[in-house]
DRENDO-1510 file (C-alpha; in Angstrom, 1 decimal, always signed):
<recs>
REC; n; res; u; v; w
REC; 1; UNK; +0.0; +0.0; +0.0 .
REC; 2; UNK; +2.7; +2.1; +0.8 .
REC; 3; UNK; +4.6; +1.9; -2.3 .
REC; 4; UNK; +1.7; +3.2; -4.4 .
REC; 5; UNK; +0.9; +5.5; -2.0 .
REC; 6; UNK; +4.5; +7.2; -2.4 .
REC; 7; UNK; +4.0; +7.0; -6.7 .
REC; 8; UNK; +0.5; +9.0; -6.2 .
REC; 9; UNK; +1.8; +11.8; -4.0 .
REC; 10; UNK; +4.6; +12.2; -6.5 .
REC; 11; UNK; +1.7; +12.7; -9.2 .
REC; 12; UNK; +1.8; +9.1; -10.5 .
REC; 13; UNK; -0.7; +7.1; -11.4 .
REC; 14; UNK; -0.6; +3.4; -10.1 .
REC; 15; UNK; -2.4; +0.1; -11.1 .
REC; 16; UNK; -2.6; -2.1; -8.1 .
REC; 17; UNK; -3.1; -5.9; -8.5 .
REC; 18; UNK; -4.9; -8.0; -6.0 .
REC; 19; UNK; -4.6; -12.3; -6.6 .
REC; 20; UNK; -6.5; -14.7; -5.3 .
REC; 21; UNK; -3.5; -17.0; -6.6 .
REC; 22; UNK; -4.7; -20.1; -7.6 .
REC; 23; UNK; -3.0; -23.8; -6.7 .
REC; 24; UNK; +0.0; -24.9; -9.5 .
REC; 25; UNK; +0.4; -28.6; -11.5 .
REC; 26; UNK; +4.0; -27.4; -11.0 .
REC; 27; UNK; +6.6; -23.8; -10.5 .
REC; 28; UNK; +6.4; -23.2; -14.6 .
REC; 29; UNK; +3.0; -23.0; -14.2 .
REC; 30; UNK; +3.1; -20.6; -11.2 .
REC; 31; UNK; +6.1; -18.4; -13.2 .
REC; 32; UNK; +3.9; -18.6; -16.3 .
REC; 33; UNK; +0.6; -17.2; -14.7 .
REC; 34; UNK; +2.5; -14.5; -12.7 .
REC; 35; UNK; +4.3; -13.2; -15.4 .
REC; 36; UNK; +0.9; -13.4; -17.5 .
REC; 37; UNK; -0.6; -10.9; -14.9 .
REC; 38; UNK; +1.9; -8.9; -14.2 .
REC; 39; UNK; +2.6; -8.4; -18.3 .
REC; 40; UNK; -1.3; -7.7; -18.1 .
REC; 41; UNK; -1.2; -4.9; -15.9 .
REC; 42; UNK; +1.7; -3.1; -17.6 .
REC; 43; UNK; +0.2; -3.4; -20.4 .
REC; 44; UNK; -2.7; -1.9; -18.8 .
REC; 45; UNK; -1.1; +1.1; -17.2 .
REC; 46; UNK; +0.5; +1.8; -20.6 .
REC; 47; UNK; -2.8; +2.2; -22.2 .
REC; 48; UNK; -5.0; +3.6; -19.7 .
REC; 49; UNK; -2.6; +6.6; -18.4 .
REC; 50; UNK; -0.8; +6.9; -21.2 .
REC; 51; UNK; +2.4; +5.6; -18.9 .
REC; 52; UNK; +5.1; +4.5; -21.6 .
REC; 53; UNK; +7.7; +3.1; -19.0 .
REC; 54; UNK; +6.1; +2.5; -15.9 .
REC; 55; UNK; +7.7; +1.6; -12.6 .
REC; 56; UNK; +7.0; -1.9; -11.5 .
REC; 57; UNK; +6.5; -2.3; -7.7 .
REC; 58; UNK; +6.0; -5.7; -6.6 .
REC; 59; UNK; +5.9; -8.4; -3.2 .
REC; 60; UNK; +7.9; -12.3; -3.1 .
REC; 61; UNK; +5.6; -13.3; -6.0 .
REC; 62; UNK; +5.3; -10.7; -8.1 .
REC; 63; UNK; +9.6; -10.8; -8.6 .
REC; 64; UNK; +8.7; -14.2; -10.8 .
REC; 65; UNK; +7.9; -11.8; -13.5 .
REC; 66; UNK; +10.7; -10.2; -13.3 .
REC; 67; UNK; +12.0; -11.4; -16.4 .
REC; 68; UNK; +9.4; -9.6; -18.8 .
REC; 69; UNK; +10.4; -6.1; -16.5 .
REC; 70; UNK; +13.8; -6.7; -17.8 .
REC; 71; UNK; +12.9; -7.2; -21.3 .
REC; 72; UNK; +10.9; -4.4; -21.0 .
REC; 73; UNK; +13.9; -1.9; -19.5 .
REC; 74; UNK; +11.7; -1.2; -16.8 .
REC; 75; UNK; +12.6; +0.7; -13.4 .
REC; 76; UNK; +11.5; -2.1; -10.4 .
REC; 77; UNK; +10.7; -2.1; -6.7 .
REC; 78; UNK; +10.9; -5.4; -5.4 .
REC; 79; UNK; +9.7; -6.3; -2.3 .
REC; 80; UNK; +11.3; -9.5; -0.6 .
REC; 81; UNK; +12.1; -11.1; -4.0 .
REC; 82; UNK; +12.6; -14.9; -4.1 .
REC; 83; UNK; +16.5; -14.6; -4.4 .
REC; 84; UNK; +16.8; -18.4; -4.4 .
REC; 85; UNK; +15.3; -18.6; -7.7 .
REC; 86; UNK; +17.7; -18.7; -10.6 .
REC; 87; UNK; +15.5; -17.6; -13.5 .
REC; 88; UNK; +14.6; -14.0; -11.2 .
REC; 89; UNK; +18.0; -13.9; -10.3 .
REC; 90; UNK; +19.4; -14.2; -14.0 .
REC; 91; UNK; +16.5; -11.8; -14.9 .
REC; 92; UNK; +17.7; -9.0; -12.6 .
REC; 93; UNK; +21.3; -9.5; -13.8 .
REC; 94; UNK; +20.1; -9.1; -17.5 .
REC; 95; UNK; +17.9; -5.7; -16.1 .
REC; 96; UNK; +18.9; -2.8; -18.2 .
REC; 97; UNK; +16.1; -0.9; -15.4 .
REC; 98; UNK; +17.4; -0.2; -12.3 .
REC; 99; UNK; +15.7; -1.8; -9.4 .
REC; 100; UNK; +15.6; -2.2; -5.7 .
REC; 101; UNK; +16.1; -5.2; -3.3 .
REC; 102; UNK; +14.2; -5.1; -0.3 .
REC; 103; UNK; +14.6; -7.8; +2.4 .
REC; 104; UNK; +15.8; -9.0; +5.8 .
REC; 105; UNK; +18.3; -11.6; +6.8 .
REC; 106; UNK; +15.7; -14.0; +8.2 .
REC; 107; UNK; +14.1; -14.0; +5.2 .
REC; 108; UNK; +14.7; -17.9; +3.6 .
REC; 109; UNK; +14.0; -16.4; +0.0 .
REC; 110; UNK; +16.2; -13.7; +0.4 .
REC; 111; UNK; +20.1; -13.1; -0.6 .
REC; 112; UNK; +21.9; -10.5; +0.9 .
REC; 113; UNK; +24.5; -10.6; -0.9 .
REC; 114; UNK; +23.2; -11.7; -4.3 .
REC; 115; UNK; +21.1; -8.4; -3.9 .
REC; 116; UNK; +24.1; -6.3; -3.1 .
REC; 117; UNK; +25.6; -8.3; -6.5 .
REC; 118; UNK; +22.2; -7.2; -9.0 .
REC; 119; UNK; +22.2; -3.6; -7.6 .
REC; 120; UNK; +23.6; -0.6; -5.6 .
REC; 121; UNK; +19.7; -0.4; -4.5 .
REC; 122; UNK; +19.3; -2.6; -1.9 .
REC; 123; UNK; +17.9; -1.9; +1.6 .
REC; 124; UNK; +18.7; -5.0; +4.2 .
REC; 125; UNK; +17.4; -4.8; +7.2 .
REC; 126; UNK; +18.6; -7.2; +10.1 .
REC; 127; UNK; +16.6; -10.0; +11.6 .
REC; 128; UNK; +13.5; -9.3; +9.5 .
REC; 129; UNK; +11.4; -12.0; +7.9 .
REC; 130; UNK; +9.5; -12.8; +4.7 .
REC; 131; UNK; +6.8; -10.3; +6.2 .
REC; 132; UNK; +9.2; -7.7; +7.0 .
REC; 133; UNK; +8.5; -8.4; +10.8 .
REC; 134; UNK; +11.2; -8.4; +13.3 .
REC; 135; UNK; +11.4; -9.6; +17.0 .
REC; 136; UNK; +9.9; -8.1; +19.6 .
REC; 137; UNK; +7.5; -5.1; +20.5 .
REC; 138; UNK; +5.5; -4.4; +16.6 .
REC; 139; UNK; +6.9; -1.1; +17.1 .
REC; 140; UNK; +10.3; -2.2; +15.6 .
REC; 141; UNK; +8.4; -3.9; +13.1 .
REC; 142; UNK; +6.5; -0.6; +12.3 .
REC; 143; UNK; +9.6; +1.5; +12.4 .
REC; 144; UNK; +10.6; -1.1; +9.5 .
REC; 145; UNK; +8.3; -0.2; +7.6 .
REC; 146; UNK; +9.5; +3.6; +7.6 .
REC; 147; UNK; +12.7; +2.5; +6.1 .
REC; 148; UNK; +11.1; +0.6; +3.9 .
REC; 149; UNK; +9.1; +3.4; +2.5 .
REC; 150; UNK; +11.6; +6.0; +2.9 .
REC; 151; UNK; +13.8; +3.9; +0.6 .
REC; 152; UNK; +11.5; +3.0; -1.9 .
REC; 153; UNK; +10.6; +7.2; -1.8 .
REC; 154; UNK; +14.2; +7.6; -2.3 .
REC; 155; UNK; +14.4; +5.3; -5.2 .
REC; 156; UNK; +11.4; +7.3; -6.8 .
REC; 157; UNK; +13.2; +10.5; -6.7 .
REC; 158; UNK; +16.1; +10.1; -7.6 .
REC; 159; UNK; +16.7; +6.7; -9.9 .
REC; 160; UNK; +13.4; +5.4; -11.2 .
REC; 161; UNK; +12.1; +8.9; -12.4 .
REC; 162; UNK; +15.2; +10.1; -13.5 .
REC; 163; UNK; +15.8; +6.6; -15.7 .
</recs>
């Protein structure tokens, strides 16, 4: 929410996806129907506000399709990408967009340092998990989530708009 929030103060328009993601026969399957909607809504954005290189925001999933962002050039926000999965991971290498890694070390789909390897965006954040939660009172959890956003804000101003 937060992410799209940041695009629309800027002036942005955004086109948020919601899935009700259905079960797989097997992981091409899942890769096939995520890059299908995720190719679907840019194409979407593109034609409804005019938009010709949008900024792709996207959560664990969503980074499956991160191979048609970096055919497309595209400027990306991912959130916790699955950095265990060799076809993202050779996707954001090809990326002629720049993008940025979000995710903590207690994340089991995330890479530390394969993310500091794709991109000088990354933003790490210790003892966090797949949810962006850390231990102990929520309020560390919510202070998190200001990084998170001011980075992603950050990344707005001064790389994805200025790619």
């Amino acid at each position: 929410m937060y992410p799209g929030l940041a695009v629309e103060r800027r002036g942005g328009y955004t086109h948020r996806l919601s899935w009700a993601v259905p079960e797989f026969a097997s992981e091409d399957h899942e890769r096939t129907w995520v890059i299908g909607q995720v190719t679907a809504a840019i194409d979407a954005t593109v034609a409804s506000a005019g938009v010709a290189a949008p900024v792709v925001i996207g959560k664990s999933l969503a980074s499956l399709s991160a191979p048609v962002v970096a055919d497309r050039g595209l400027a990306a926000i991912w959130l916790t990408p699955v950095l265990t999965d060799e076809p993202t991971v050779s996707a954001l290498q090809a990326a002629k967009g720049p993008c940025m890694l979000v995710g903590g070390t207690a994340d089991q789909l995330w890479d530390g340092r394969t993310a500091r390897l794709l991109t000088p965006h990354v933003l790490e954040v210790e003892h966090a998990d797949h949810g962006m939660l850390v231990p102990g009172a929520l309020s560390a959890s919510a202070a998190v989530l200001g990084q998170v956003i001011t980075a992603v804000e950050d990344f707005l101003d001064r790389v994805a708009w200025r790619h």
